[in-house]
N, C-alpha and C positions, 0 to 999 in steps of 0.2 A: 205807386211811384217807385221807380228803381232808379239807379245810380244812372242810367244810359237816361232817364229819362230828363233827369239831374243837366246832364251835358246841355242836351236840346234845350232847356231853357237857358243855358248859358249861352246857346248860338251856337255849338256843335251838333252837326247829325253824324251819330254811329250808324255805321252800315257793316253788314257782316259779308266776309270775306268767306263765302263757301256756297256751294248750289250740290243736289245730289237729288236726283228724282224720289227716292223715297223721302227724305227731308218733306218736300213739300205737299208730297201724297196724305203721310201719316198726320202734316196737323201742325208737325217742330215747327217748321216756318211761323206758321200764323202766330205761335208759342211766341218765338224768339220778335216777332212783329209788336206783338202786346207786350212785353218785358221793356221793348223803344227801340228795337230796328226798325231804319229808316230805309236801308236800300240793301242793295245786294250787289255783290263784285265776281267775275267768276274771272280765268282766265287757263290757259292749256293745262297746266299743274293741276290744276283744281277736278276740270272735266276726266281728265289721266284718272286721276284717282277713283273718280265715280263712277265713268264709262267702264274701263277696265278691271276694275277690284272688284265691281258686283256682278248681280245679275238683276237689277231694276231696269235694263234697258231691253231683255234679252226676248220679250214680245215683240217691241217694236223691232230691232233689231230680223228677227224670223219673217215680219213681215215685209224686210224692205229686201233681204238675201231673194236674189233670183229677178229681181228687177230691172236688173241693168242696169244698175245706180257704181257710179265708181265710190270708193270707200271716204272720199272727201265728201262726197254729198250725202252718204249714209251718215257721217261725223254730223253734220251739219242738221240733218234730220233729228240726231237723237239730241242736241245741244240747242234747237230752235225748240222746242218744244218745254222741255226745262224752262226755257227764260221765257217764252210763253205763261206756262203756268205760276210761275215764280210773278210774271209783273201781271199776274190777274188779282195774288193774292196781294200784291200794296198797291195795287191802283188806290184803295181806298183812301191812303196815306199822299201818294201822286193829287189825287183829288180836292183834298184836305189844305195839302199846302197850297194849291195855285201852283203846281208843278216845279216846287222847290226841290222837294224829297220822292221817296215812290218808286226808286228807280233801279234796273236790272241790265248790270253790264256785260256785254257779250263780247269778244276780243276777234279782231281780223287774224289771219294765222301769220306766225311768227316768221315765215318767209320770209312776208310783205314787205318788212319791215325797210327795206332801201329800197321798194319797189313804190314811186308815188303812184302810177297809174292804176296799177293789182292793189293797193289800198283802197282807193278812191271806188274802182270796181265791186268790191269784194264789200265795202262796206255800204255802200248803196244798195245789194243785193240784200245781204244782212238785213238791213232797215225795210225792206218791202216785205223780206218773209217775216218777220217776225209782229210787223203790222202793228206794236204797242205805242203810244206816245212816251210812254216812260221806259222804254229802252233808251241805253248808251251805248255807241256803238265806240269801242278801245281800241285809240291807235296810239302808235310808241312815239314820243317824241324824238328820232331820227330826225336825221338831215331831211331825208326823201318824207318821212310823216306830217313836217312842220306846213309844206302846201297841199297836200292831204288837206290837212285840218282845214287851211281856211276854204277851201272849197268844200268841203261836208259842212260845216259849219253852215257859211252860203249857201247851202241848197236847203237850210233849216234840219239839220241832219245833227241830233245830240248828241256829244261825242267826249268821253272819260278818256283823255291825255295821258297816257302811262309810261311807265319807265324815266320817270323825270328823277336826275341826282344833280344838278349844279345849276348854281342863280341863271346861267347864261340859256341852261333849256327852257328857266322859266321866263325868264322874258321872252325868248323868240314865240314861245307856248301862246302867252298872253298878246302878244301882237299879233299871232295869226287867228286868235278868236277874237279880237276886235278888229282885225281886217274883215273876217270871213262875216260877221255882224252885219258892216259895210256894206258889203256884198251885199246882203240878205236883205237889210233895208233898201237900199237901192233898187231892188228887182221887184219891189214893193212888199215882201214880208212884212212880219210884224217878231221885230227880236224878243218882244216878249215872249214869244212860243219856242225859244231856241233855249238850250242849257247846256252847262259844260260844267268838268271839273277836271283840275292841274294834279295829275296824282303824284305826289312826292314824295320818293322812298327813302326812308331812316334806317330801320336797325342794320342795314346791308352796308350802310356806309361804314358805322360802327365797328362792324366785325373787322371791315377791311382796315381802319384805322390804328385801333386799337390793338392790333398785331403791328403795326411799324411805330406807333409808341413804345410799346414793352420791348422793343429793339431796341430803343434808342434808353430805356429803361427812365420814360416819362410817363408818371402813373395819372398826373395831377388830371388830365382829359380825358381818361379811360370812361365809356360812357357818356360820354356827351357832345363828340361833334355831329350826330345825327341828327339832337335835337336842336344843336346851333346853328344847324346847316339849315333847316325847316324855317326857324325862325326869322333870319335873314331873307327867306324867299318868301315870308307874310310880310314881313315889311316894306318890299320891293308890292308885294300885291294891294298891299296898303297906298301906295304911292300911285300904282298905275291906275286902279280902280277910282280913285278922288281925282284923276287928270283931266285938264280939259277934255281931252279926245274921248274919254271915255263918257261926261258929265252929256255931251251929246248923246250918243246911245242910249244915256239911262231915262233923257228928257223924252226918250220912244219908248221904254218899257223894260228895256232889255236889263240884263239880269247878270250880274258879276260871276265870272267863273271861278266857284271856290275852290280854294286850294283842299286836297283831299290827301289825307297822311297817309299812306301803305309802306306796306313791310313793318307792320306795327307790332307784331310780337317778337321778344326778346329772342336773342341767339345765343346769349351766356346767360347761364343757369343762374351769375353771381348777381346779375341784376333782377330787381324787382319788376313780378309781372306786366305789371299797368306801368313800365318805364315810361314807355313810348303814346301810354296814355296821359298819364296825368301829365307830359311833359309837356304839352300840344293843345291843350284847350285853349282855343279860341273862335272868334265870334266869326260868323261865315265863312268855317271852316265844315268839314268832314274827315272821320277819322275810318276808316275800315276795318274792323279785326277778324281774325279765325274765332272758329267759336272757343278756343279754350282761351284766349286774349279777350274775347265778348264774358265770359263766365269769370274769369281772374276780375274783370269793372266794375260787372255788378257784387261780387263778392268786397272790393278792396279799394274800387276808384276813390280818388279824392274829386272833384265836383267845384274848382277852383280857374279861374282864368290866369293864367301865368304866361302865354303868348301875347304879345302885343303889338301894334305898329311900331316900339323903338325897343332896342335891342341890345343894349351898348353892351350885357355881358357877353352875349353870343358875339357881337363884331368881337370883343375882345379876346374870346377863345379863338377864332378864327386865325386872330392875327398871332399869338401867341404860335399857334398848329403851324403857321408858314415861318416862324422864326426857328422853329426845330428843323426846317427844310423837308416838311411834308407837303408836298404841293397838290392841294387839293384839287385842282381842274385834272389834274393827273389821273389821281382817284376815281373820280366821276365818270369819266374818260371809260375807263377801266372796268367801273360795273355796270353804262351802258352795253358794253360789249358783251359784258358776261351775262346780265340781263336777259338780254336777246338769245344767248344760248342755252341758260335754264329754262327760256319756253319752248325755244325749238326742240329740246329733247324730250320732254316728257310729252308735245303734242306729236312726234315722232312714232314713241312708242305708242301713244292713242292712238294713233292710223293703221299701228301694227294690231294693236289687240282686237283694234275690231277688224281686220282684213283674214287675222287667224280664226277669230270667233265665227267670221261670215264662210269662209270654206267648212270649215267645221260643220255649221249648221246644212249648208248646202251638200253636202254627206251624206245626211241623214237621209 
């Protein structure tokens, strides 16, 4: 038994925030599976790193050069394949729970992102080539992604919520998967086969905060509106999830879309690794980490419930943060935007490394 395994009987599943073709060739997967990964998250950063920086892809890659393939579906190739193998190795785990856990997220590209129809598109494609039941297919909580969702949802299509930073994306979040539920019952589904999770990002808010703190030279919340921010959006998930509208769906199967913590390793060295872990345990939740945030848990985690449906220190931080004239919907605001452009740039550069590496090879 290890500390990750510790969580899951608390009601948290750790899932690890990393995919990289040799990772799952050599064996580390199945490792980091038995240690108590429960899923796996990937998104354009992630793939940037391991398409580009190696050469585990560079067979497949040779085989697809001279195909007539444009360099999006070459992408697409070498990324469906990965999350392929990746949800072969937790199906076991998918299996196990009755399709709670198990599960490997693949991301629409970061264009899409105000684009509802090329969402909708792109990730119904997504979901045929990759052919797993325990795939997630990752759409950003924008304006244009919110009817996204409930139509994927509706068509029984599992789908990891991302880019979530204020109460307001989490409720339109959770409306549109118990609309799209609707839907999906309605057309005769069965919501038991359907799954989701609300991915809501912490330490990003922090850094952004805690620099207009020390402006204002207020130390007392340095480190902790991220985890206040979270907290107040389980309790709202608390609230909606026990609501009438929702006690209907559950009377058919259907299955509460847990809130899922990302951006979970620290950004100042001065906090403690497992901040964003130990801060966040709670029961039908999931928390995501990098593997050095997964290795700092099992080394250091505490294995303690401290999230709960009522909240009053977090409301009270909250309220204290808007008395200093920080306006948090401001904030949020702010790193949806930025969000959106830390992925379009490094899936950017991915489109380039492999369009440079594909001439290259076609050279030879």
């Amino acid at each position: 038994m290890t500390k990750a395994h510790d969580f899951h009987q608390l009601g948290q599943s750790i899932w690890l925030d990393y995919i990289r073709r040799q990772f799952i060739q050599d064996g580390s997967l199945q490792e980091v599976v038995d240690k108590g990964v429960r899923g796996v998250t990937s998104n354009p950063a992630i793939f940037k790193k391991a398409i580009a920086n190696s050469d585990d892809y560079d067979d497949q890659l040779r085989s697809l050069v001279g195909q007539d393939h444009s360099t999006q579906d070459i992408y697409e190739a070498l990324a469906i394949q990965d999350i392929q193998a990746a949800a072969d190795v937790l199906r076991p785990i998918y299996d196990e729970s009755d399709g709670v856990d198990g599960y490997v997220s693949l991301e629409v590209r970061p264009s899409l992102a105000h684009d509802t129809d090329g969402t909708v598109e792109e990730a119904r494609k997504l979901w045929q080539a990759v052919d797993r039941p325990n795939l997630m297919v990752k759409v950003p909580a924008t304006e244009a992604g919110l009817p996204a969702i409930q139509t994927l949802i509706g068509e029984g299509i599992n789908i990891n919520v991302t880019l979530m930073f204020s109460l307001e994306q989490y409720n339109d979040v959770a409306t549109a998967y118990i609309s799209g539920l609707e839907d999906f019952a309605d057309d005769g589904g069965d919501p038991s086969q359907v799954a989701s999770v609300a991915s809501f990002f912490v330490s990003r808010l922090d850094v952004m905060v805690d620099e207009m703190l020390e402006e204002k030279g207020s130390n007392d919340l340095l480190g902790k509106i991220g985890i206040a921010n979270a907290r107040i959006a389980y309790m709202r998930f608390c609230e909606i999830f026990n609501g009438e509208r929702w006690q209907a769906l559950a009377a058919k199967g259907a299955r509460v879309q847990r809130p899922l913590w990302a951006s979970t390793s620290v950004k100042n060295d001065a906090y403690p690794e497992t901040l964003y872990v130990d801060g966040l345990l709670a029961e039908h939740t999931v928390n995501t980490l990098p593997p050095d945030t997964f290795d700092a848990l099992l080394a250091n985690g505490t294995a303690t419930i401290n999230t709960t449906c009522d909240a009053p220190e977090a409301k009270a931080q909250l309220e204290q943060l808007d008395a200093l004239g920080i306006d948090l919907d401001e904030v949020t605001d702010k790193l949806l935007e930025e969000g959106i452009e830390k992925f379009n740039q490094p899936f950017d550069a991915l489109i380039q490394a492999i369009e440079d590496k594909s001439k290259q090879m076609a050279a030879l």
